[in-house]
Biotite code that builds the C-alpha atoms (Angstrom):
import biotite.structure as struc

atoms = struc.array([
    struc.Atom([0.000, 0.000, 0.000], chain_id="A", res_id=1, res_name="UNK", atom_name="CA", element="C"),
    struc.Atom([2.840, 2.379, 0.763], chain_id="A", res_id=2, res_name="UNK", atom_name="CA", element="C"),
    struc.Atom([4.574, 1.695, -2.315], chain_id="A", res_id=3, res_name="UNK", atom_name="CA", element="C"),
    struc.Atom([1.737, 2.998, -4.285], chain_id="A", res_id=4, res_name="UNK", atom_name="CA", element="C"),
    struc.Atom([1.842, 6.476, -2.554], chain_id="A", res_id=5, res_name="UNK", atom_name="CA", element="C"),
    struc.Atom([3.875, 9.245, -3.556], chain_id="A", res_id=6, res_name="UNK", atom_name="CA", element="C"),
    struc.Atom([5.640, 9.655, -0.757], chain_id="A", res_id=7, res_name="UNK", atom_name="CA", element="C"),
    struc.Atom([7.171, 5.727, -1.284], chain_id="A", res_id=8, res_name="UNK", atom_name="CA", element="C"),
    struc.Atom([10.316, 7.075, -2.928], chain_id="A", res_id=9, res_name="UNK", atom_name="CA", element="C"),
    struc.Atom([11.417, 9.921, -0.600], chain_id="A", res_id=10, res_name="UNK", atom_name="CA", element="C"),
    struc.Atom([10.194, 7.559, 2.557], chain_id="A", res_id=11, res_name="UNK", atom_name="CA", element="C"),
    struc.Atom([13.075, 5.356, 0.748], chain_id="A", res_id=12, res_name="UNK", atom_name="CA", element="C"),
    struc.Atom([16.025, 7.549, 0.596], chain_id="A", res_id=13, res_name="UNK", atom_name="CA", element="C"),
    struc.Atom([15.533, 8.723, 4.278], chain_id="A", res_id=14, res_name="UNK", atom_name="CA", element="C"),
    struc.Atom([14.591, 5.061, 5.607], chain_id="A", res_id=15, res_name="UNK", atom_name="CA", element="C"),
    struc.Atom([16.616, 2.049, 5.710], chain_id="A", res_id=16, res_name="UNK", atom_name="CA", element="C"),
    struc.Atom([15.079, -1.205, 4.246], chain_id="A", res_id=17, res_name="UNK", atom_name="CA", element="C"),
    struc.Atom([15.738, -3.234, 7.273], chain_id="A", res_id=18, res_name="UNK", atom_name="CA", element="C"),
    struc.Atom([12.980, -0.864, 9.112], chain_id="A", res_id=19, res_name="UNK", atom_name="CA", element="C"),
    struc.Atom([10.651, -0.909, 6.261], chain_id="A", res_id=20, res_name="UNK", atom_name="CA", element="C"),
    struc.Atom([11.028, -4.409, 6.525], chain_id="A", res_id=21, res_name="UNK", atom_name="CA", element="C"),
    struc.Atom([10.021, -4.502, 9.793], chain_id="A", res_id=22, res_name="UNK", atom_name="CA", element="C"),
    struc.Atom([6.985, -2.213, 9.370], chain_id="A", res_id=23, res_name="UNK", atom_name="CA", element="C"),
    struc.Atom([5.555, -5.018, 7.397], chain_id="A", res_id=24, res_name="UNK", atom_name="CA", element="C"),
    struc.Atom([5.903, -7.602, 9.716], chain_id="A", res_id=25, res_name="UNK", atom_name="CA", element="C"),
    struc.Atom([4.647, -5.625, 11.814], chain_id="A", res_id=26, res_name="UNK", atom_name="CA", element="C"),
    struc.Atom([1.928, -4.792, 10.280], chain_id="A", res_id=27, res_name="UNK", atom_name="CA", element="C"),
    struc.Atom([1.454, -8.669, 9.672], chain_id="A", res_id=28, res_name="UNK", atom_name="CA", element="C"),
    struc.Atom([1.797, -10.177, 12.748], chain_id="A", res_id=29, res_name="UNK", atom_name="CA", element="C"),
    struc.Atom([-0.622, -7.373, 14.469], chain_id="A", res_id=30, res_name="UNK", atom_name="CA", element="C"),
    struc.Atom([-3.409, -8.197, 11.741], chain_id="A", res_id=31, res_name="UNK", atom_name="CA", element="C"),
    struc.Atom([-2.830, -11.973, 12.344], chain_id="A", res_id=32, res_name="UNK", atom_name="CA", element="C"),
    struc.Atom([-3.572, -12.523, 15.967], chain_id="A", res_id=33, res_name="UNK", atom_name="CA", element="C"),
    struc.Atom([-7.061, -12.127, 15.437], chain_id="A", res_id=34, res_name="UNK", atom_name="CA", element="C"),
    struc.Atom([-7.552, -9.509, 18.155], chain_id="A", res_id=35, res_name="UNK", atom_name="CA", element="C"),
    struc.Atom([-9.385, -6.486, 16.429], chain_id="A", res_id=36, res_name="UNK", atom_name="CA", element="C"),
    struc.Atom([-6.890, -3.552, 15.121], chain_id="A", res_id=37, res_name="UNK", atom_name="CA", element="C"),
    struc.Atom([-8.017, -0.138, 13.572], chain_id="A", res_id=38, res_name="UNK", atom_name="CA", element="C"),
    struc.Atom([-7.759, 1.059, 11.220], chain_id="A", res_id=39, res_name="UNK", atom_name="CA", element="C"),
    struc.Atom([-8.493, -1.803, 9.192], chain_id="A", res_id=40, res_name="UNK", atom_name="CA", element="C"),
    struc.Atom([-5.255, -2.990, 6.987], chain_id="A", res_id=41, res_name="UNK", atom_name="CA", element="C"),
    struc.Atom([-5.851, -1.743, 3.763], chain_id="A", res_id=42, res_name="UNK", atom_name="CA", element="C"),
    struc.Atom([-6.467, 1.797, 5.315], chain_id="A", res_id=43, res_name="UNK", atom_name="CA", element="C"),
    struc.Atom([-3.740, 2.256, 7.561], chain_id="A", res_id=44, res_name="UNK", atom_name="CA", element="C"),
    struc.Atom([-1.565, 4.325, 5.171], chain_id="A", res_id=45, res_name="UNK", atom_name="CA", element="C"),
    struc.Atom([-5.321, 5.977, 3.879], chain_id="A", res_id=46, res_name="UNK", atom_name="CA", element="C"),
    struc.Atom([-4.290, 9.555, 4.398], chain_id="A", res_id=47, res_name="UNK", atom_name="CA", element="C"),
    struc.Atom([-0.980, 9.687, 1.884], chain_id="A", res_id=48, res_name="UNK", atom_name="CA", element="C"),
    struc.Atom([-2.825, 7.698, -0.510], chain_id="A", res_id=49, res_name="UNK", atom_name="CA", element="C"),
    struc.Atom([-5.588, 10.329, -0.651], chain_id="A", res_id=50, res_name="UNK", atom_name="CA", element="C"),
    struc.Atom([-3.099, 13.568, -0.376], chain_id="A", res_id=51, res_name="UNK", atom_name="CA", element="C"),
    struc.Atom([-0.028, 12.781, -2.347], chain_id="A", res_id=52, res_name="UNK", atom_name="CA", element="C"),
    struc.Atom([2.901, 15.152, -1.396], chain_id="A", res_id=53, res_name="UNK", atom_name="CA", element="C"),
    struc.Atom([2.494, 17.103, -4.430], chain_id="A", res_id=54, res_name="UNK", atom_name="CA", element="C"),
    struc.Atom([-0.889, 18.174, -3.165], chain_id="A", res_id=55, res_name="UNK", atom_name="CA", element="C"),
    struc.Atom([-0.099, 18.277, 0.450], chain_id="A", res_id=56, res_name="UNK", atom_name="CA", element="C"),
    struc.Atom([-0.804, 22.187, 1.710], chain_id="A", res_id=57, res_name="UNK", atom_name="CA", element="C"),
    struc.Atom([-1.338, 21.612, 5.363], chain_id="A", res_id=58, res_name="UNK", atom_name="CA", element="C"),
    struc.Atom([-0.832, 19.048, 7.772], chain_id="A", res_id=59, res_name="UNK", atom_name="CA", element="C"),
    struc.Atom([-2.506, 18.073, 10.762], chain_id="A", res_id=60, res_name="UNK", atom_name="CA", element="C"),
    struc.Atom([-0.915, 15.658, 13.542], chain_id="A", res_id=61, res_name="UNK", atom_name="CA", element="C"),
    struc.Atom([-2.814, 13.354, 15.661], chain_id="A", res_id=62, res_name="UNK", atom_name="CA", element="C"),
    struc.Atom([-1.225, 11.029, 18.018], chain_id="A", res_id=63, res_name="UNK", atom_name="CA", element="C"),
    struc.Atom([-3.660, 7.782, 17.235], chain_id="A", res_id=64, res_name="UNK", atom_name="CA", element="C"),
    struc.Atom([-6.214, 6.363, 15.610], chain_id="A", res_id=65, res_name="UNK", atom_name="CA", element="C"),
    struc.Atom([-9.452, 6.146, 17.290], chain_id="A", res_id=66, res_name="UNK", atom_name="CA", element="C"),
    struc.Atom([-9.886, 2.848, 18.763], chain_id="A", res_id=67, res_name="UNK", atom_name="CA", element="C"),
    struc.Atom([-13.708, 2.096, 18.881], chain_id="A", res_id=68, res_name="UNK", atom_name="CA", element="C"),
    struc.Atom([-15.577, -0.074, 16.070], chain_id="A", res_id=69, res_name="UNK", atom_name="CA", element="C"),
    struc.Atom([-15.919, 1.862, 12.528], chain_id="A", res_id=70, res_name="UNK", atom_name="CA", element="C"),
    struc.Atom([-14.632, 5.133, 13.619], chain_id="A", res_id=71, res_name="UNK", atom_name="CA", element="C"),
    struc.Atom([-10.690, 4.559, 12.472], chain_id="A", res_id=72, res_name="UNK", atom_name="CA", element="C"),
    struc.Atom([-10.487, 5.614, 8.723], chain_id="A", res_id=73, res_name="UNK", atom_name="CA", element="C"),
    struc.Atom([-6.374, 6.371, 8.477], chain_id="A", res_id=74, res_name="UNK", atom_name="CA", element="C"),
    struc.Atom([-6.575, 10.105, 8.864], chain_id="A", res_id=75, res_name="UNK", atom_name="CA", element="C"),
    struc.Atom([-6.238, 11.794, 12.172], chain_id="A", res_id=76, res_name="UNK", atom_name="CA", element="C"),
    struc.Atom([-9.784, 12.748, 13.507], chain_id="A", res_id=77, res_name="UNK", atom_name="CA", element="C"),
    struc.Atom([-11.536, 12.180, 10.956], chain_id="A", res_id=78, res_name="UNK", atom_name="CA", element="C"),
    struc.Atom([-14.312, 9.800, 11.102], chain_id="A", res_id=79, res_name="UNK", atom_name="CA", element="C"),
    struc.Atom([-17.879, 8.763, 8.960], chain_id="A", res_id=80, res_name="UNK", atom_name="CA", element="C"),
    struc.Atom([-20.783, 10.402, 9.133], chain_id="A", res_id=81, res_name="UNK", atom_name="CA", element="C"),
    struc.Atom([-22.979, 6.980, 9.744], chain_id="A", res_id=82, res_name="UNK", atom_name="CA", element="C"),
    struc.Atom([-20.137, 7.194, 13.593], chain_id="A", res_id=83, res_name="UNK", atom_name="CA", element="C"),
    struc.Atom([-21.213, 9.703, 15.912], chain_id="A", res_id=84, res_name="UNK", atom_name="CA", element="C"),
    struc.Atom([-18.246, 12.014, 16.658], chain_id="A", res_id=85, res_name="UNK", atom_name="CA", element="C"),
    struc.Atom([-16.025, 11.675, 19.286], chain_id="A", res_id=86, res_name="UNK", atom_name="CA", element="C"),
    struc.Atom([-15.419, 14.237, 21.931], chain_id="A", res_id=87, res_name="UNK", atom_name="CA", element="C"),
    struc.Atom([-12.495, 15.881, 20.151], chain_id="A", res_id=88, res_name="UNK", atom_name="CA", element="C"),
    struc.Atom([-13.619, 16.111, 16.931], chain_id="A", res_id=89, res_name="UNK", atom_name="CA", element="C"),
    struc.Atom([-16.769, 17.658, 18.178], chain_id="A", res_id=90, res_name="UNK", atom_name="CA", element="C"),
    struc.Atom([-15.421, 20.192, 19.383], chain_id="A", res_id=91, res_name="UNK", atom_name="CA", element="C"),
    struc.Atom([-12.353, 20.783, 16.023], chain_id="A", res_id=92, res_name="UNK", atom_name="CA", element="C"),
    struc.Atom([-16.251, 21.336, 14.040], chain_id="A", res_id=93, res_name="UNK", atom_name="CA", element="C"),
    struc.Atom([-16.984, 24.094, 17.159], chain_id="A", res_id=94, res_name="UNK", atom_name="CA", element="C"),
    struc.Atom([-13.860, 26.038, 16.599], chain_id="A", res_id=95, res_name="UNK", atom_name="CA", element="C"),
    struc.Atom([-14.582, 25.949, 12.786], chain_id="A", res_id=96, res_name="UNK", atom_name="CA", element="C"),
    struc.Atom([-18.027, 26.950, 12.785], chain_id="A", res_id=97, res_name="UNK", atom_name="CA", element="C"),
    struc.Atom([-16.678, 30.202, 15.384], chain_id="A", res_id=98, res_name="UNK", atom_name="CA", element="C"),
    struc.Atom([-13.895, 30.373, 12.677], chain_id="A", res_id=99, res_name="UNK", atom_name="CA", element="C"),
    struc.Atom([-14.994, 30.340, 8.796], chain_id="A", res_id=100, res_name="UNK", atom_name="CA", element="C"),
    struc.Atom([-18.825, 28.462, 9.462], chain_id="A", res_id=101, res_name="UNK", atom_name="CA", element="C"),
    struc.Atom([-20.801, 25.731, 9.987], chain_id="A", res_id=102, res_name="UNK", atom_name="CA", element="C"),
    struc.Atom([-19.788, 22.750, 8.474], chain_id="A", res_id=103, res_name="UNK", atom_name="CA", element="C"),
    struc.Atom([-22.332, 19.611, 8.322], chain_id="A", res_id=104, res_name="UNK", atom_name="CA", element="C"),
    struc.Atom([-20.312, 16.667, 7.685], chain_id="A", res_id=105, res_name="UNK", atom_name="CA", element="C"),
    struc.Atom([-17.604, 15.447, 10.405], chain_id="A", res_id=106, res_name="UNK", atom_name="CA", element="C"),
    struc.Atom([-16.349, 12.647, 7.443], chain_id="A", res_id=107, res_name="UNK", atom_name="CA", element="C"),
    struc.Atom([-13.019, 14.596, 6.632], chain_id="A", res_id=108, res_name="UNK", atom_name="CA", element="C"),
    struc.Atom([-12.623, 13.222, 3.573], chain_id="A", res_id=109, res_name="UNK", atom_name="CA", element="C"),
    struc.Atom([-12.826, 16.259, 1.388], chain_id="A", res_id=110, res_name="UNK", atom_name="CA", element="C"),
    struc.Atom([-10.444, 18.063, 3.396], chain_id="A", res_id=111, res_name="UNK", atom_name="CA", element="C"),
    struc.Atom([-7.695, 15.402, 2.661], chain_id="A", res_id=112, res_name="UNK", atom_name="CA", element="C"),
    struc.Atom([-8.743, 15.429, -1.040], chain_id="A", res_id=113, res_name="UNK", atom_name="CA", element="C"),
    struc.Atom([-8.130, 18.903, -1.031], chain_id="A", res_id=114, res_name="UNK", atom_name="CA", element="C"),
    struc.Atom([-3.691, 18.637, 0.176], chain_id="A", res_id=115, res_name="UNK", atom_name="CA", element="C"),
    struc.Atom([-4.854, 18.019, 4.088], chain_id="A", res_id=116, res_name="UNK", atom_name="CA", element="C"),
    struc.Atom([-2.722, 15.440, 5.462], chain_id="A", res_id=117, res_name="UNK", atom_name="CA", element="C"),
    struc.Atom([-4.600, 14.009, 8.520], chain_id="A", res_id=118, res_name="UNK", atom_name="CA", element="C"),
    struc.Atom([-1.208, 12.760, 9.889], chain_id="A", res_id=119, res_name="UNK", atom_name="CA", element="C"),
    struc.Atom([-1.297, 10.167, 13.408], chain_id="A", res_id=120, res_name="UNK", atom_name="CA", element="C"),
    struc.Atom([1.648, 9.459, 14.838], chain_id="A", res_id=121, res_name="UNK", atom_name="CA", element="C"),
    struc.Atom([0.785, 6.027, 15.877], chain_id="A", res_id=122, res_name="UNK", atom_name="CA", element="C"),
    struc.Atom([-0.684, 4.410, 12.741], chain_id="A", res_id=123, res_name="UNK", atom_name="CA", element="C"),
    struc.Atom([-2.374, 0.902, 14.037], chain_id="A", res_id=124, res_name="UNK", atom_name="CA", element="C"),
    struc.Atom([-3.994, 0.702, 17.850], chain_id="A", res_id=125, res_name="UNK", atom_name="CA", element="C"),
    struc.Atom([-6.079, -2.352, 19.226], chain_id="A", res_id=126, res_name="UNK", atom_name="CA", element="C"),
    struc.Atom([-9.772, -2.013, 19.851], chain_id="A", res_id=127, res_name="UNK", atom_name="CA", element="C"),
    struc.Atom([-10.274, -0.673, 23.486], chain_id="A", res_id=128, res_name="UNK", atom_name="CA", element="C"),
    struc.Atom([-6.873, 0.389, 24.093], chain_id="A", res_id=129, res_name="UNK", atom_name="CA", element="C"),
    struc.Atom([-5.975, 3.758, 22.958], chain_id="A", res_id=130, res_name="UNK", atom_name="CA", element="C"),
    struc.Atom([-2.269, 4.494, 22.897], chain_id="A", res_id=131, res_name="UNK", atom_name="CA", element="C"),
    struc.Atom([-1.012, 0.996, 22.934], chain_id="A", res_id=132, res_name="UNK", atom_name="CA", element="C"),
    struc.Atom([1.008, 0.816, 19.464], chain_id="A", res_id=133, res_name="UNK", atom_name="CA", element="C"),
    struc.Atom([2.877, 3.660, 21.111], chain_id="A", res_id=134, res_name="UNK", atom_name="CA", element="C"),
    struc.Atom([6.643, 3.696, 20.717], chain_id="A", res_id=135, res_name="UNK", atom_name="CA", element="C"),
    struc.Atom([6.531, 0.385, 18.933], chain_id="A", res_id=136, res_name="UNK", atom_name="CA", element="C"),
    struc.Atom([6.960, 0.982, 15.255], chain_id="A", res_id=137, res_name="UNK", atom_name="CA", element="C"),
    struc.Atom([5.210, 3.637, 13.650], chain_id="A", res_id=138, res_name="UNK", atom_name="CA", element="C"),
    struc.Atom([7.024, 6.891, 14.824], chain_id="A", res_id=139, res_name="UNK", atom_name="CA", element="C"),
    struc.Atom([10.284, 6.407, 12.696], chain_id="A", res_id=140, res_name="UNK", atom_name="CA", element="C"),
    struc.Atom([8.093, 6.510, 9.795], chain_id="A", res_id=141, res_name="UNK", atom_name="CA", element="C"),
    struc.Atom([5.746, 9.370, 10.757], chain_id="A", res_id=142, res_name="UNK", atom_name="CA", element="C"),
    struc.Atom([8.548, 11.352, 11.461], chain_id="A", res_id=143, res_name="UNK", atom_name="CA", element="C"),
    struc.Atom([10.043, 10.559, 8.627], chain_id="A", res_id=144, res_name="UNK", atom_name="CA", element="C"),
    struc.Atom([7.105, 11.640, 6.724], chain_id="A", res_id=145, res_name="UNK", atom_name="CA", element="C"),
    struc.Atom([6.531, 15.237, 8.559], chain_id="A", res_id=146, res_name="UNK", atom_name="CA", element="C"),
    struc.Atom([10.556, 16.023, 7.500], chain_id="A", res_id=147, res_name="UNK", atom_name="CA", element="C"),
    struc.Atom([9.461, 15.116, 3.943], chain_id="A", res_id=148, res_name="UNK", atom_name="CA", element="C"),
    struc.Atom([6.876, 17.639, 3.943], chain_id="A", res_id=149, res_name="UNK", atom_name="CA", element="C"),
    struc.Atom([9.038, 20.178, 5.686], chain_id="A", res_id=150, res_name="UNK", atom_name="CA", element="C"),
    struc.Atom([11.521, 19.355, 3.007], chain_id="A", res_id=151, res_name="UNK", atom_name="CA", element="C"),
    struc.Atom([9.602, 19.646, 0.070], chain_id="A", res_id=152, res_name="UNK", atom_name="CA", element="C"),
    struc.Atom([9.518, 23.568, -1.183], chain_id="A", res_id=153, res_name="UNK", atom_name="CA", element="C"),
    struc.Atom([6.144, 24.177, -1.317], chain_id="A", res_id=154, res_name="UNK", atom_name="CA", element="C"),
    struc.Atom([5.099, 26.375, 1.578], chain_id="A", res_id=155, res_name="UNK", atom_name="CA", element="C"),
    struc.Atom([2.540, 24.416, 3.864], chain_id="A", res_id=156, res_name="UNK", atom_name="CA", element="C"),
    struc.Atom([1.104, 24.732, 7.403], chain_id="A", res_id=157, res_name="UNK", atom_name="CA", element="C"),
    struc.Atom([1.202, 22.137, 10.599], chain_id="A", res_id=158, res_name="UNK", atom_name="CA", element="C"),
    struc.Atom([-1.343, 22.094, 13.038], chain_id="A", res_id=159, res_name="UNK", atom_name="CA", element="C"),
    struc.Atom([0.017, 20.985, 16.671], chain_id="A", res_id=160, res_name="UNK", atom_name="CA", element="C"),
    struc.Atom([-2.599, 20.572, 18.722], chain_id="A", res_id=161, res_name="UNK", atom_name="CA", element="C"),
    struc.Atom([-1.974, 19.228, 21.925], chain_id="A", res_id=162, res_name="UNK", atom_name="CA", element="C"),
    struc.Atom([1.663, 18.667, 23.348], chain_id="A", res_id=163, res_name="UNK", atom_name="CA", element="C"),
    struc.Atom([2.319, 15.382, 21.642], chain_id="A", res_id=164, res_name="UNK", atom_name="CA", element="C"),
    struc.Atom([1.881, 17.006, 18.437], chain_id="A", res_id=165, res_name="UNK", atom_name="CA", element="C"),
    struc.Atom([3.922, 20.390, 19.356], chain_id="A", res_id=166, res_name="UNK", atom_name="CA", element="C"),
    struc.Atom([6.667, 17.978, 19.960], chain_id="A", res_id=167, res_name="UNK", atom_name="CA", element="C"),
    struc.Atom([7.190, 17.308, 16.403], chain_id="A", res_id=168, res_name="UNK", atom_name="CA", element="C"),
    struc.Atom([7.483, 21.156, 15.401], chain_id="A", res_id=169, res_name="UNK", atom_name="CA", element="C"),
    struc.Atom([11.442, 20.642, 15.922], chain_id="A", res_id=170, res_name="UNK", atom_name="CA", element="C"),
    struc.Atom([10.987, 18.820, 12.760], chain_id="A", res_id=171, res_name="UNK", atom_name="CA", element="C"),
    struc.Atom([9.684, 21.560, 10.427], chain_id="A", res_id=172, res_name="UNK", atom_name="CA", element="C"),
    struc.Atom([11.502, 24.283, 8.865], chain_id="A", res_id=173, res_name="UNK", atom_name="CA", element="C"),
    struc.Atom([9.693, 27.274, 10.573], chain_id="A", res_id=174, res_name="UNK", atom_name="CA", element="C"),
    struc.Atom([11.196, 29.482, 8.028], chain_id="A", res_id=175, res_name="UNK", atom_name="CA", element="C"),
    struc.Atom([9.455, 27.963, 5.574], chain_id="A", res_id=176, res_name="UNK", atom_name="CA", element="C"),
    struc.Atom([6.175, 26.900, 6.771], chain_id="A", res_id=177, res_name="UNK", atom_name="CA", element="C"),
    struc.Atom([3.713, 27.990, 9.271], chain_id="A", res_id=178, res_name="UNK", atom_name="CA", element="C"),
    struc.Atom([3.427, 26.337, 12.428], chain_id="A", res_id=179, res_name="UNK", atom_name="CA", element="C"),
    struc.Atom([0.011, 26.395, 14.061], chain_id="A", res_id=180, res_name="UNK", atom_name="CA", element="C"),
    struc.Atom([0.087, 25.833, 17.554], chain_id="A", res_id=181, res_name="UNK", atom_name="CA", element="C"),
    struc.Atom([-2.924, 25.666, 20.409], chain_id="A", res_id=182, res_name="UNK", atom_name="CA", element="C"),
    struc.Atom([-4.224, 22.839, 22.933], chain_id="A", res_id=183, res_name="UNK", atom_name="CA", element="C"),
    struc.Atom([-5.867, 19.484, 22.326], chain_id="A", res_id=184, res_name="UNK", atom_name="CA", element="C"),
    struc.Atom([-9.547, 19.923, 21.381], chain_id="A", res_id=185, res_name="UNK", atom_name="CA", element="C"),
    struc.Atom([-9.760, 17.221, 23.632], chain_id="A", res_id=186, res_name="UNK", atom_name="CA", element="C"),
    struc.Atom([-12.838, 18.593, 26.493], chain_id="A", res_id=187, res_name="UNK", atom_name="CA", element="C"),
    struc.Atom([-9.962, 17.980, 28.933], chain_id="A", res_id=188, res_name="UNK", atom_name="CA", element="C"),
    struc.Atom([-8.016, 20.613, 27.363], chain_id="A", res_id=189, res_name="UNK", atom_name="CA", element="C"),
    struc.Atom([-9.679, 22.878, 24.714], chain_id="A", res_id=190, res_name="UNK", atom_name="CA", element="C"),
    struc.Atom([-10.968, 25.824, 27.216], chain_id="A", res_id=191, res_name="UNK", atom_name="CA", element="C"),
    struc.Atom([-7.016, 26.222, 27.684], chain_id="A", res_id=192, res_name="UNK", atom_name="CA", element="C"),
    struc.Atom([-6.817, 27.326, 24.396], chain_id="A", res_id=193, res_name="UNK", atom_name="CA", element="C"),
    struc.Atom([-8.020, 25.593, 21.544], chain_id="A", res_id=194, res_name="UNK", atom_name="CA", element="C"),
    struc.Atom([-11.449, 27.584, 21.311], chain_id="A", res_id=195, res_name="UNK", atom_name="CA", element="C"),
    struc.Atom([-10.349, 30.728, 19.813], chain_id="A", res_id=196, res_name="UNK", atom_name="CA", element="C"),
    struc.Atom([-7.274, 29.841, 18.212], chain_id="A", res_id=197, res_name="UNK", atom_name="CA", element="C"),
    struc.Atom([-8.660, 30.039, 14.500], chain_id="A", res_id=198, res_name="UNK", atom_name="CA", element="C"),
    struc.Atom([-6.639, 27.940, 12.938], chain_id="A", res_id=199, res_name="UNK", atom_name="CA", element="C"),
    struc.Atom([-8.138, 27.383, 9.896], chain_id="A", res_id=200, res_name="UNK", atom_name="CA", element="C"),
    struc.Atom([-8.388, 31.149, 8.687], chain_id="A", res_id=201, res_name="UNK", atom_name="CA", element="C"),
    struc.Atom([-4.422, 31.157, 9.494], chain_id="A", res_id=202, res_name="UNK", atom_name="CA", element="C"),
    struc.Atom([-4.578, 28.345, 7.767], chain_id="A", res_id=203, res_name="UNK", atom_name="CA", element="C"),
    struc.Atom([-6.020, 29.660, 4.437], chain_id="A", res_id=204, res_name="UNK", atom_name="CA", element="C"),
    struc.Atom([-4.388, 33.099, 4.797], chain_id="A", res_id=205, res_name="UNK", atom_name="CA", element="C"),
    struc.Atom([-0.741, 31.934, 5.009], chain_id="A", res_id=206, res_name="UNK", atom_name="CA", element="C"),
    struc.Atom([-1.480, 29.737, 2.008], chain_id="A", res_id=207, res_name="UNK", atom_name="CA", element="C"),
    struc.Atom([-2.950, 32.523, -0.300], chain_id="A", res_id=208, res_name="UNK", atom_name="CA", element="C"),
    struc.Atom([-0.430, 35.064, 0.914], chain_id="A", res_id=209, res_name="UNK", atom_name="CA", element="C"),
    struc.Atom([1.899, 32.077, -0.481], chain_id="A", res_id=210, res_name="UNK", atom_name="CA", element="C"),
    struc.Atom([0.281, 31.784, -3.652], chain_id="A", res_id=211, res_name="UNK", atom_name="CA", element="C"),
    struc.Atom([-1.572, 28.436, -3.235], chain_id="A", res_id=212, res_name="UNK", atom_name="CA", element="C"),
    struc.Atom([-5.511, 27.434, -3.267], chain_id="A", res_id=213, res_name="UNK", atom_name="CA", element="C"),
    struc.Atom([-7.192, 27.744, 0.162], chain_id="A", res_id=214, res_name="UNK", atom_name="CA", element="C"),
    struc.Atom([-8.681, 25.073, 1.746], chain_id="A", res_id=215, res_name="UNK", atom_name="CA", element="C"),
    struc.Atom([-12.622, 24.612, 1.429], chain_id="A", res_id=216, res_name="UNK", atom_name="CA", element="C"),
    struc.Atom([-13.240, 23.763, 5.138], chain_id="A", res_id=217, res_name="UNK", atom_name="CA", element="C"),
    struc.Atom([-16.866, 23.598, 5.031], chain_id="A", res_id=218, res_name="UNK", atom_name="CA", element="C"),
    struc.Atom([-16.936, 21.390, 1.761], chain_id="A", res_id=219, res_name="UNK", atom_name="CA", element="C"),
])
């Protein structure tokens, strides 16, 4: 599945193919032990097969996916519309419809087909256990991918929400791109700052002050 993406070949020059290697096994013996993972296998690497790197205009980090039946769709926070919405995504469609408007759909497909990567950390988590894939695999490779972007000349913005995300901002160019920062929309965390941060306004300014297409939020 990675191989078909186009970020295959620049994941390939920065990773070695003994940890590839082991992604797939990974990936293999996780989806063989009959316990229930999300997302399922054939979308775990969802969101950089919908936004190639040549699209990509902003990316947003999650940590991992969402670990209850049918909500996981590989991309961060993003879940269907037959799901109800978890807490924190709730509450990302609040600080929209304060921001630009009221969107209807919580499905954030469209914004990936637009150049959103919806970016976890963690790619693969077992039903009921949020967090667990943590630190086993996956963040080599999500790193890896966030320095691509950085790397790549087209101007883009990251959205860090929470602390596990800001942790990654040492590996973006800041010259380059814009760095969004705020608190979790988690309810545990987005009166600290999250409501009122407007980040997808920044968003869209930065990229039409940097000559590229804004992102339809409310499509």
């Amino acid at each position: 599945m990675l191989s078909h993406t186009t970020w295959a070949h620049p994941i390939k020059e920065k990773l070695t193919p003994e940890y590839l290697k082991s992604v797939a096994a990974f990936i293999a013996s996780t989806y063989a032990t009959g316990q229930t993972i999300y997302p399922p296998q054939n979308k775990i690497f969802s969101a950089l097969e919908v936004t190639p790197l040549n699209k990509t205009k902003v990316v947003i980090m999650g940590q991992d996916p969402y670990h209850e039946e049918r909500q996981a769709q590989g991309l961060s926070f993003s879940v269907p519309d037959d799901v109800p919405a978890p807490p924190s995504l709730k509450n990302i469609l609040k600080e929209l419809s304060t921001d630009i408007g009221q969107r209807q759909s919580h499905d954030l497909v469209s914004w990936a087909q637009q150049g959103v990567l919806l970016l976890n950390s963690v790619l693969t988590v077992p039903e009921h256990h949020a967090n667990a894939h943590a630190n086993q695999i996956w963040e080599p490779l999500t790193d890896c991918l966030i320095q691509i972007a950085s790397d790549d000349d087209a101007p883009k913005v990251f959205i860090l929400w929470g602390k596990y995300a800001q942790s990654k901002s040492k590996l973006i160019d800041s010259q380059k791109h814009l760095i969004l920062k705020s608190a979790h929309p988690s309810p545990l965390s987005a009166y600290r700052g999250f409501f009122g941060s407007e980040p997808f306004s920044k968003a869209n300014h930065f990229l039409e002050k940097n000559g590229r297409e804004p992102i339809d939020w409310l499509k």
